[in-house]
N, CA, C and O of each residue as an XYZ file, in Angstrom:
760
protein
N      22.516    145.658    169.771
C      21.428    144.753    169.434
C      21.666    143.398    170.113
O      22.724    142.770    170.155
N      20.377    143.042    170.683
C      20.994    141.314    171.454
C      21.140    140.278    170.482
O      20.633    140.388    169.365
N      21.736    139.377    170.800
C      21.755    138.283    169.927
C      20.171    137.567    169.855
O      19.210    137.767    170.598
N      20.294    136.701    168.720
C      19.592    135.555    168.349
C      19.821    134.156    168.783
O      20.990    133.799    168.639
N      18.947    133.195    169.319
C      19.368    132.152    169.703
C      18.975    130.748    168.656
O      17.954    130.069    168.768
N      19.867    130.582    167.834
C      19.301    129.379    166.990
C      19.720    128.157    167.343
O      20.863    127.855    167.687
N      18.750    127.432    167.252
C      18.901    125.885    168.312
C      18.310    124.907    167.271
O      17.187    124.866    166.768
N      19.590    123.999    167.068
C      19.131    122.664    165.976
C      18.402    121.848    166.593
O      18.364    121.814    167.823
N      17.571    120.907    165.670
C      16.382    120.126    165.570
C      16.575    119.253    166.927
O      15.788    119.197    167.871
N      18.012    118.484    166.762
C      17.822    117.479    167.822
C      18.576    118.035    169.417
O      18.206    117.343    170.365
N      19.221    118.783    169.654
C      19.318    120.087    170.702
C      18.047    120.484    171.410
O      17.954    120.565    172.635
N      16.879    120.773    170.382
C      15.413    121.545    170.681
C      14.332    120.014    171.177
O      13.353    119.912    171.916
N      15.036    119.109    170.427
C      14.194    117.452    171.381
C      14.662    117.376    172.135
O      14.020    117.599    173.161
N      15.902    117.068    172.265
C      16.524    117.212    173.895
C      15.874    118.057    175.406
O      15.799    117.777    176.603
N      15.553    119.025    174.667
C      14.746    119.743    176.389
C      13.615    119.695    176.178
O      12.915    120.245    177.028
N      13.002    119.134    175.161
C      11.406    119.102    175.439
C      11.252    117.523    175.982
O      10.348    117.071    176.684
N      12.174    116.975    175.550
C      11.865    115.686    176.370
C      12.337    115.521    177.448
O      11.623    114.693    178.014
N      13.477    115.953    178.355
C      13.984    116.246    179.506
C      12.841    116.914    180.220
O      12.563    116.541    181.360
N      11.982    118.122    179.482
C      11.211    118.663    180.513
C      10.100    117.327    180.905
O      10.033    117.031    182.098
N       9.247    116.539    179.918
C       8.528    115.596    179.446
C       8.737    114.581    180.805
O       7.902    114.153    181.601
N       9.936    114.419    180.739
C      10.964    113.303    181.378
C      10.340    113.731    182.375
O       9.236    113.212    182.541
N      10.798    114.862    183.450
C      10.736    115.032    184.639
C       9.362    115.665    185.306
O       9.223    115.783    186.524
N       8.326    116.071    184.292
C       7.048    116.767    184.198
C       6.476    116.708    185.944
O       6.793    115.715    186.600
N       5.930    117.434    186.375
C       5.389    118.231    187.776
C       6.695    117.977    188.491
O       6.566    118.156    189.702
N       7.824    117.643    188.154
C       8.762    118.906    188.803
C      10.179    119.452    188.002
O      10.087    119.175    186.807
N      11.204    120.010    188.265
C      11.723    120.750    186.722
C      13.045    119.726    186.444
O      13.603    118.847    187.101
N      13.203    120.228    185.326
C      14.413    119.260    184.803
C      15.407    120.566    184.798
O      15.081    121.750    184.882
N      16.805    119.960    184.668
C      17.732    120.922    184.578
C      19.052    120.385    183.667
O      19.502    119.275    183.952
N      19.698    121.183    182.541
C      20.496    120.543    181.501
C      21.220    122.037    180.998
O      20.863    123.211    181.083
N      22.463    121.322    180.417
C      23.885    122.233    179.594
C      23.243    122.680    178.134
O      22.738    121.900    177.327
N      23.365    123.969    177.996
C      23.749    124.260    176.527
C      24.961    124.516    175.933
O      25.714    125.295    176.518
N      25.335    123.988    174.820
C      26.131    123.422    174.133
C      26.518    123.936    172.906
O      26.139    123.204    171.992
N      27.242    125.100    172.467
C      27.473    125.697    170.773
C      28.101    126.488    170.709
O      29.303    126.243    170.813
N      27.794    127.477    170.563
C      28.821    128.506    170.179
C      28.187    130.024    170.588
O      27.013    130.278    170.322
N      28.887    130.811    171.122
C      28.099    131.858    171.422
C      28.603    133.249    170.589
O      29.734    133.164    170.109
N      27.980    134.333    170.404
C      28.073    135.424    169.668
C      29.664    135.666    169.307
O      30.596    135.354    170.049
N      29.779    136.293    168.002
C      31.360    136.664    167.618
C      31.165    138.435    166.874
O      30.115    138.897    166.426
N      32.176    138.962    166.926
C      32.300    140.276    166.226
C      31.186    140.153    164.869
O      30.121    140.746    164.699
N      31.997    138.985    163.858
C      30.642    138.753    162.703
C      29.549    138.612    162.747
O      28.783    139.328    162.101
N      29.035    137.362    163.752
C      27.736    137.052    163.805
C      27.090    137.072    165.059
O      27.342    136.406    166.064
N      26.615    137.539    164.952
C      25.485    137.992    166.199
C      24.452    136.746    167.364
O      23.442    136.921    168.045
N      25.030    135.952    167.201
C      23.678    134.159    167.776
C      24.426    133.689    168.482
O      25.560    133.982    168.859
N      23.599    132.745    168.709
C      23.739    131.746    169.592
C      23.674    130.522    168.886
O      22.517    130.402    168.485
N      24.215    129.768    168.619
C      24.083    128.875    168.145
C      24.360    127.294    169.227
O      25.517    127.072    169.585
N      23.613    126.642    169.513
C      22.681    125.905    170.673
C      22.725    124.565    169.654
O      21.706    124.118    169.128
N      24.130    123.968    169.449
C      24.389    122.565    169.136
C      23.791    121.309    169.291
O      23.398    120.401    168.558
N      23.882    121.687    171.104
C      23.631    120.245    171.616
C      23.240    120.683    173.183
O      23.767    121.664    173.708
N      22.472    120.030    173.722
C      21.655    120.339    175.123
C      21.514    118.640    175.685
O      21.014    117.648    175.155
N      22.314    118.892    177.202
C      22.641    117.360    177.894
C      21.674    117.775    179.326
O      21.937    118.781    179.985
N      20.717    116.990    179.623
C      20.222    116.648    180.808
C      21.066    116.552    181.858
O      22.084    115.905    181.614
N      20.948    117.071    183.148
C      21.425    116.344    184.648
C      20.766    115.533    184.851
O      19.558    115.732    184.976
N      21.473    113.956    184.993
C      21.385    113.137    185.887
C      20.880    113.328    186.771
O      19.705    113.306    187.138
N      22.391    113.674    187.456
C      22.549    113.652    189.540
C      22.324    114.873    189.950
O      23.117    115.764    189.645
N      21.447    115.076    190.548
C      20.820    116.623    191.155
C      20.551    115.655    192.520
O      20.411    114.473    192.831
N      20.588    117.263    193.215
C      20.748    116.993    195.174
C      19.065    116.756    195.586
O      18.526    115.981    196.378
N      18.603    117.648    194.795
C      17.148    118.386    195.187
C      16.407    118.337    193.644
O      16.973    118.820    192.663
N      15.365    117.834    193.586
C      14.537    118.141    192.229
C      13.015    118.495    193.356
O      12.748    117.974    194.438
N      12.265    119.535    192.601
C      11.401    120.036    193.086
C      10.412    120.482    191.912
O      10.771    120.319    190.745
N       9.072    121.090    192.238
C       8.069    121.445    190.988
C       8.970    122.713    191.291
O       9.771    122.149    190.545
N       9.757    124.142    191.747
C       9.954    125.484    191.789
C      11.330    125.162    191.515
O      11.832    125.942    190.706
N      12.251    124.077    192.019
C      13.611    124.418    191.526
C      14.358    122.866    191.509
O      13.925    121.781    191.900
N      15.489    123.192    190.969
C      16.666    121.965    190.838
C      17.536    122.220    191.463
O      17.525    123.448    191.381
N      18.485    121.924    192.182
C      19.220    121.227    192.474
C      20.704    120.569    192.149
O      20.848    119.350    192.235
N      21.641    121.309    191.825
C      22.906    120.149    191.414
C      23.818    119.626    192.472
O      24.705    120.289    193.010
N      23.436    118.003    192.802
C      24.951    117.836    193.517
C      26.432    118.440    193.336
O      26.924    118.631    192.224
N      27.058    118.709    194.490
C      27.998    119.106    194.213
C      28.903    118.385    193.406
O      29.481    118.806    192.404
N      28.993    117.112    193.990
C      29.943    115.795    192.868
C      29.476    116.103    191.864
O      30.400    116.677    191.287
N      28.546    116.115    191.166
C      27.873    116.182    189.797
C      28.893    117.267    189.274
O      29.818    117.049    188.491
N      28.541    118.528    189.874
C      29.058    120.199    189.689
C      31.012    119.864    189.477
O      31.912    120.396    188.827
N      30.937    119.030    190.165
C      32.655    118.849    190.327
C      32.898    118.026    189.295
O      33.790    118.358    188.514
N      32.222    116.883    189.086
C      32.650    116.192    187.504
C      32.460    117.284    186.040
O      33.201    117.520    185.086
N      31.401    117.658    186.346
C      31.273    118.301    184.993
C      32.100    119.771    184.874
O      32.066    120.483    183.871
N      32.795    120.051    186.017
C      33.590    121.055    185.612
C      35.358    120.441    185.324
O      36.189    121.187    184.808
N      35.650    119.217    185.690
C      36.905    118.988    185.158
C      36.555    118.331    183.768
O      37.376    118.643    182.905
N      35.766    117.680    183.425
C      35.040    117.331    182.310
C      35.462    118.513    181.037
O      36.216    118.356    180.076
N      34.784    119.543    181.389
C      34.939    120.625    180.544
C      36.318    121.841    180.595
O      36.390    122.903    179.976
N      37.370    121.203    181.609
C      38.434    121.585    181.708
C      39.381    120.931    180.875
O      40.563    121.257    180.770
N      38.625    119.687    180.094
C      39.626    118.807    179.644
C      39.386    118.907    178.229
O      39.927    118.368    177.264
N      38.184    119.955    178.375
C      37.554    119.679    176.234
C      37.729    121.688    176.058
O      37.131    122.312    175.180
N      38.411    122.175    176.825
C      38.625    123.480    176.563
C      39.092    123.482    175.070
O      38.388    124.109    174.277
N      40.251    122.818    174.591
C      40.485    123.313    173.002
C      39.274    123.113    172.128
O      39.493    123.583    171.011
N      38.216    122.645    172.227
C      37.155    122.332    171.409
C      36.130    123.028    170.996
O      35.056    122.869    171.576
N      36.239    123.974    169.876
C      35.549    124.828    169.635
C      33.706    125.126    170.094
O      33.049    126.158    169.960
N      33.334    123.920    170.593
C      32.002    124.007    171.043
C      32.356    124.273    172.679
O      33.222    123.700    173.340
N      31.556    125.163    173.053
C      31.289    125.689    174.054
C      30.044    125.923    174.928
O      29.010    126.332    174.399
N      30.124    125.621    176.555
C      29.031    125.616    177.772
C      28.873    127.242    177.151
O      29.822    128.012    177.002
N      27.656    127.500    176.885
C      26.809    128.084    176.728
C      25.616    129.066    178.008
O      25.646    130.277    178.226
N      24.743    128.093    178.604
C      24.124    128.509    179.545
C      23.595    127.193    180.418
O      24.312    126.257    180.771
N      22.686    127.288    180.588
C      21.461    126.346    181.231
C      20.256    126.388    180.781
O      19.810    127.519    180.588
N      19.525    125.426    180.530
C      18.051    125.451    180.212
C      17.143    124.370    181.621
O      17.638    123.344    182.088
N      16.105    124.817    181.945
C      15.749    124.154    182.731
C      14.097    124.452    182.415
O      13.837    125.325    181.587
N      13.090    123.787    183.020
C      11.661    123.782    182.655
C      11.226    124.620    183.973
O      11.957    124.877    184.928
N       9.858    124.989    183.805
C       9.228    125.272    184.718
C       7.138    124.595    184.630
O       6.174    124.851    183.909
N       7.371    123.811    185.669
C       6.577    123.112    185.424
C       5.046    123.590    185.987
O       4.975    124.357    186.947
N       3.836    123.080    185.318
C       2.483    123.632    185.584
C       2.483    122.837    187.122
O       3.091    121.774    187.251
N       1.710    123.491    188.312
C       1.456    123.046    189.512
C       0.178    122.640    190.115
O      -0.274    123.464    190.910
N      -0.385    121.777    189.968
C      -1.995    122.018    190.313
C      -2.294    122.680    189.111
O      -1.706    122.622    188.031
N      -3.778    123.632    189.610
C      -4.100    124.364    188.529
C      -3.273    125.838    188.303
O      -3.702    126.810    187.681
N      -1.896    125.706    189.027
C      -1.358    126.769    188.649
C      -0.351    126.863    187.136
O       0.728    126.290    186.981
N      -0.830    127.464    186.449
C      -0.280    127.567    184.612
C       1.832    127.784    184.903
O       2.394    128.425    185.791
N       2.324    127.143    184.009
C       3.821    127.284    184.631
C       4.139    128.911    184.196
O       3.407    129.550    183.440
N       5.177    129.356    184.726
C       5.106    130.615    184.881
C       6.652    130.658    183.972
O       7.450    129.721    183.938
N       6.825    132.014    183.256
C       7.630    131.288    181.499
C       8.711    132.885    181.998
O       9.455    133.447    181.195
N       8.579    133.194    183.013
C      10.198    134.433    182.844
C      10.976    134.031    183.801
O      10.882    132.911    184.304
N      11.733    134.814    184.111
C      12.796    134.468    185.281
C      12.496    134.718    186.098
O      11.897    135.787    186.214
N      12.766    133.730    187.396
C      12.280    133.689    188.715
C      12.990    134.609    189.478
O      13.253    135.562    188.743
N      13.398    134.772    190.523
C      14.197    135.529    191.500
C      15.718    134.617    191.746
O      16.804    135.101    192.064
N      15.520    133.731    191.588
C      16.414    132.498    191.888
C      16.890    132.125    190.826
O      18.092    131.889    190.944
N      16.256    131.857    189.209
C      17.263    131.858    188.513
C      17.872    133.340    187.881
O      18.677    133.422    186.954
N      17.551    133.945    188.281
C      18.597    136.103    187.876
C      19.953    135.473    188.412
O      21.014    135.369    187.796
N      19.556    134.937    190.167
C      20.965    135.047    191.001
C      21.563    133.421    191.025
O      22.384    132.945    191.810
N      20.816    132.714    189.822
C      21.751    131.693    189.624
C      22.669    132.034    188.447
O      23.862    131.740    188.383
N      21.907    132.739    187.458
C      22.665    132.928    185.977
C      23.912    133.872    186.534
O      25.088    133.742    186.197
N      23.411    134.805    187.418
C      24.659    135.947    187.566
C      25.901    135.439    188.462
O      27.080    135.774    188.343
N      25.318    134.529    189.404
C      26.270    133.995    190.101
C      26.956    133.054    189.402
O      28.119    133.181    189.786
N      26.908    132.219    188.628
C      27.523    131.041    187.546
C      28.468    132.225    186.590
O      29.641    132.288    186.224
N      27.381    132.990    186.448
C      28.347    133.604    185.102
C      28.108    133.397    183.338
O      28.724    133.804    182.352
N      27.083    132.687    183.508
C      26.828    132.321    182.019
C      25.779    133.219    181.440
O      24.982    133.945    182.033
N      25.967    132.993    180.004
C      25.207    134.533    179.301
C      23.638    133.895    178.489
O      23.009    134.689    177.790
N      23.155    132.543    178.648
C      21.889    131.880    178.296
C      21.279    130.971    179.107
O      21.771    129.970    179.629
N      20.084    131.429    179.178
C      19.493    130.711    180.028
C      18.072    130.320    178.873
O      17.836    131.161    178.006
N      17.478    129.457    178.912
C      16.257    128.752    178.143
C      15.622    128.512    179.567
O      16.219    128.323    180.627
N      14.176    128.571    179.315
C      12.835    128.272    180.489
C      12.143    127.594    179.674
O      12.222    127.863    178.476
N      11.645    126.980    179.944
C      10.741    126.047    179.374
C       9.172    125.596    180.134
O       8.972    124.686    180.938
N       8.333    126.438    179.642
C       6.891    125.956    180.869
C       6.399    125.091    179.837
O       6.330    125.218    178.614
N       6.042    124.088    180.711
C       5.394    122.907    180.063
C       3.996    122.870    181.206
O       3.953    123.392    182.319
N       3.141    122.237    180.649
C       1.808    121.959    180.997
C       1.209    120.772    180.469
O       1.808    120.275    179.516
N       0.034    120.128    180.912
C      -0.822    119.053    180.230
C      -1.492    119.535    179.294
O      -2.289    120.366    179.730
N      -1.527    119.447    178.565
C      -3.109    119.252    177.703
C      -3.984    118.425    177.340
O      -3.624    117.296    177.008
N      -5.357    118.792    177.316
C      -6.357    118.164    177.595
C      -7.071    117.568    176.139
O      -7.813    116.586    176.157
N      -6.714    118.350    174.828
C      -7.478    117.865    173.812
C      -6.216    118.628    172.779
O      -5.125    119.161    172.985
N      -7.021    118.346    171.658
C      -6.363    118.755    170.285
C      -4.809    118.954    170.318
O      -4.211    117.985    170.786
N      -3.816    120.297    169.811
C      -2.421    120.208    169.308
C      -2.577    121.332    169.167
O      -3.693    121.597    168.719
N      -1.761    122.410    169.402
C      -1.140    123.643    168.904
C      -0.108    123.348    167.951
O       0.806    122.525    167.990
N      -0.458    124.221    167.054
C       0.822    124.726    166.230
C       1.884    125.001    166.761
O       1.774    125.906    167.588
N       3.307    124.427    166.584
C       3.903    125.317    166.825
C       4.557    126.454    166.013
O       4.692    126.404    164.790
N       4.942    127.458    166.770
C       5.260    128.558    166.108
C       6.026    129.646    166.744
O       6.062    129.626    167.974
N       6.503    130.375    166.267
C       7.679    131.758    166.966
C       6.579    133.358    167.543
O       6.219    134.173    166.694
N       6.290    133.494    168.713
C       5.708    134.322    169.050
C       5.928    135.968    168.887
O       6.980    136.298    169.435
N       5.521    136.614    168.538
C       5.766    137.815    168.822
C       7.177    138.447    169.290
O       8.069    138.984    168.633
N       7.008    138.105    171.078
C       8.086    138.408    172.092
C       9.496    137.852    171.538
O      10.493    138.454    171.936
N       9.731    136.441    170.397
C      10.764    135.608    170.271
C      10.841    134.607    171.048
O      11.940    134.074    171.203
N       9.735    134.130    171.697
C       9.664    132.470    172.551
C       9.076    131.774    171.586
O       9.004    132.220    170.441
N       8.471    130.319    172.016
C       8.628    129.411    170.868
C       7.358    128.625    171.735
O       7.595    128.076    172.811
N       6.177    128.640    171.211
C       5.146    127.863    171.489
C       4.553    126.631    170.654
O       4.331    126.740    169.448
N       4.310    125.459    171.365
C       3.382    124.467    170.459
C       3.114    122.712    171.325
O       3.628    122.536    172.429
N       2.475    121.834    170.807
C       2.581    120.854    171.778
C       3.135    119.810    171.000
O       3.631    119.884    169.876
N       2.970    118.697    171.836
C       3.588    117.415    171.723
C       3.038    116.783    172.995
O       3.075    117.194    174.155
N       2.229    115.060    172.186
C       1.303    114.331    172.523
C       0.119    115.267    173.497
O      -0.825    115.957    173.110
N       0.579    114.986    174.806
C      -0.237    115.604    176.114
C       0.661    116.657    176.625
O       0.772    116.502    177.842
N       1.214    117.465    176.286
C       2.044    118.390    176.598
C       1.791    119.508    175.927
O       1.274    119.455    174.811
N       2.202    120.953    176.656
C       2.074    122.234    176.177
C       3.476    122.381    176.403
O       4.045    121.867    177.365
N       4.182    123.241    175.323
C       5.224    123.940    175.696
C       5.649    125.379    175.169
O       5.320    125.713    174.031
N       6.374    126.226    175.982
C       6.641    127.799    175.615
C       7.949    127.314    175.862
O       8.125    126.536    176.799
N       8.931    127.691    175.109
C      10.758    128.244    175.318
C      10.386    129.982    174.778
O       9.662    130.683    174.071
N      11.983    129.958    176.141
C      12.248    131.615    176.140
C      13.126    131.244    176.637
O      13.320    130.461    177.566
N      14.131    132.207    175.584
C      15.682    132.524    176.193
C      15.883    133.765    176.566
O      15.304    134.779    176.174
N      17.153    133.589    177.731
C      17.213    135.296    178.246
C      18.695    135.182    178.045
O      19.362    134.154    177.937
N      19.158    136.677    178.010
C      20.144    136.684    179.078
C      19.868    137.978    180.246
O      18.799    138.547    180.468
N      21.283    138.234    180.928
C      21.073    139.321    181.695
C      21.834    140.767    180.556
O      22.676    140.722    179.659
N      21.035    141.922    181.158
C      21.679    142.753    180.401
C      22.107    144.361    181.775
O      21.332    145.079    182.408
N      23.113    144.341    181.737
C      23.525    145.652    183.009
C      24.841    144.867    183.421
O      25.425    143.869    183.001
N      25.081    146.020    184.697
C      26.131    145.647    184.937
C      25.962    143.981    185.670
O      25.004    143.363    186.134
N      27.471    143.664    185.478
C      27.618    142.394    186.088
C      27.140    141.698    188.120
O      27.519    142.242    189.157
N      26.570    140.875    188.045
C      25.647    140.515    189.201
C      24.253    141.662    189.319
O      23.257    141.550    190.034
N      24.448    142.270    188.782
C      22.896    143.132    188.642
C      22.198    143.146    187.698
O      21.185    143.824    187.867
N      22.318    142.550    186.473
C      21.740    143.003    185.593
C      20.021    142.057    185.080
O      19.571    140.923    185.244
N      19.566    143.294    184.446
C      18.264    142.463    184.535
C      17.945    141.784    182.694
O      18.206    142.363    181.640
N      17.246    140.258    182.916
C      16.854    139.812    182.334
C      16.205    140.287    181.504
O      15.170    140.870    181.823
N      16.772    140.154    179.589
C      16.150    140.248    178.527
C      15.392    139.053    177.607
O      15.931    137.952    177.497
N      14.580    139.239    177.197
C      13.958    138.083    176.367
C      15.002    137.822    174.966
O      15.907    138.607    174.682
N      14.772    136.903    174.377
C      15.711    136.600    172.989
C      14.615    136.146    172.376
O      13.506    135.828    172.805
N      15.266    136.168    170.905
C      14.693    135.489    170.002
C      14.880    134.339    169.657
O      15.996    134.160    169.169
N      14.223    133.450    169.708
C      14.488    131.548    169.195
C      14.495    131.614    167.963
O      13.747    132.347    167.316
N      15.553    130.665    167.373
C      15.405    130.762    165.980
C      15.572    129.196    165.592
O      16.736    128.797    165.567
N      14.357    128.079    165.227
C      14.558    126.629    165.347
C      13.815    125.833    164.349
O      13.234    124.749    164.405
N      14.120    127.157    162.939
C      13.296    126.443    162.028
C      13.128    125.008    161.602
O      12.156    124.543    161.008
N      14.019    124.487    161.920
C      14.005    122.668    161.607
C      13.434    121.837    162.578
O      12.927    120.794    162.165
N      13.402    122.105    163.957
C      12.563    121.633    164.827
C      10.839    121.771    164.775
O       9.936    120.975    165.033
N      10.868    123.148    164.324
C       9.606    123.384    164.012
C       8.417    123.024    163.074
O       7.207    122.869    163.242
N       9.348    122.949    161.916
C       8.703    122.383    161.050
C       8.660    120.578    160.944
O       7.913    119.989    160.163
N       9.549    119.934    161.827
C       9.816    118.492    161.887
C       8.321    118.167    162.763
O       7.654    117.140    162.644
N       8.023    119.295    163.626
C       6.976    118.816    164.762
C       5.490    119.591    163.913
O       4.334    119.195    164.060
N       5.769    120.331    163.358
C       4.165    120.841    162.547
C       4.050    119.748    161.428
O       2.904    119.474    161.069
N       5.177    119.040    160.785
C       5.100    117.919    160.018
C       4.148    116.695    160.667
O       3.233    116.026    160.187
N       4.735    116.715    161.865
C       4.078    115.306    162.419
C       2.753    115.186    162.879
O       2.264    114.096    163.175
N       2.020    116.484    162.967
C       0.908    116.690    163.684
C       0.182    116.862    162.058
O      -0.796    116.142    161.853
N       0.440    117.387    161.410
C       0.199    117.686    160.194
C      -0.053    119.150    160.012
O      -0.918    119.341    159.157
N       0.223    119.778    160.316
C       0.435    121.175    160.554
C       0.858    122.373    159.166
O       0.616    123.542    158.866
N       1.804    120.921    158.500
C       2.183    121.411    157.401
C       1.363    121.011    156.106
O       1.689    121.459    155.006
């Protein structure tokens, strides 16, 4: 059975405003928690940090300087005893023109996740909106739809599932009841 991905309130502001931040072209940021154990089955998605310093930011992809790539890996060579743990990547995918942002895995991030090695990845399509507020709410599939101000947003987490460097992308389930209800609070939803 795949895991569950549960992501606290201020973790789940973190990439909606990073995507917000960088809107018509993508943002790119660390996940941060704890990942699946023999007992419990999740993801648990602490804390989520924005990149700064990227080489390349684009509306189709990001970019990490290498310096960047090189700080943040002795960085996290130095907090190894610390029970919170790099997790995956979350990054947005942003609406283009009138093209709607596109919410699975690209070709480019399969052979970024497999090549890195990490087991979560979050997408995030964000869009404008033009009037009223969606609810947000937990879809069907296990992505996570709703807005904020002039913004649309969908999260979907994957990982890969097969053998290693081949394997193909599964959907997850979001699990962010406190975010959710903090943002159906504010709209009045609740």
């Amino acid at each position: 059975m795949l895991p569950k991905v549960h992501v606290n309130k201020e973790a789940f502001f973190v990439m909606a405003w990073a995507a917000v931040e960088t809107f018509k072209k993508e943002c790119l940021g660390l996940l941060l928690g704890y990942g699946p154990t023999e007992l419990y089955n999740y993801y648990l998605i602490t804390g989520a940090t924005p990149f700064q310093s990227v080489r390349r930011r684009s509306n189709t992809e990001v970019i990490q300087s290498e310096r960047g790539f090189d700080r943040l890996n002795r960085f996290f060579s130095k907090l190894k005893s610390m029970k919170t743990q790099y997790l995956g990547d979350f990054h947005s995918h942003p609406e283009w023109g009138e093209r709607k942002p596109f919410v699975d895995m690209s070709d480019i991030d399969i052979k970024s996740m497999s090549d890195e090695g990490h087991n979560l990845e979050i997408i995030i399509g964000i869009s404008s909106r033009r009037k009223g507020q969606i609810v947000w709410e937990v879809l069907p599939d296990g992505s996570v739809k709703g807005s904020i101000d002039r913004y649309n947003f969908h999260f979907n987490a994957y990982t890969l599932v097969g053998p290693k460097k081949k394997g193909a992308p599964q959907r997850l389930q979001i699990v962010a009841p406190s975010a959710l209800e903090a943002l159906n609070r504010i709209y009045g939803h609740i």
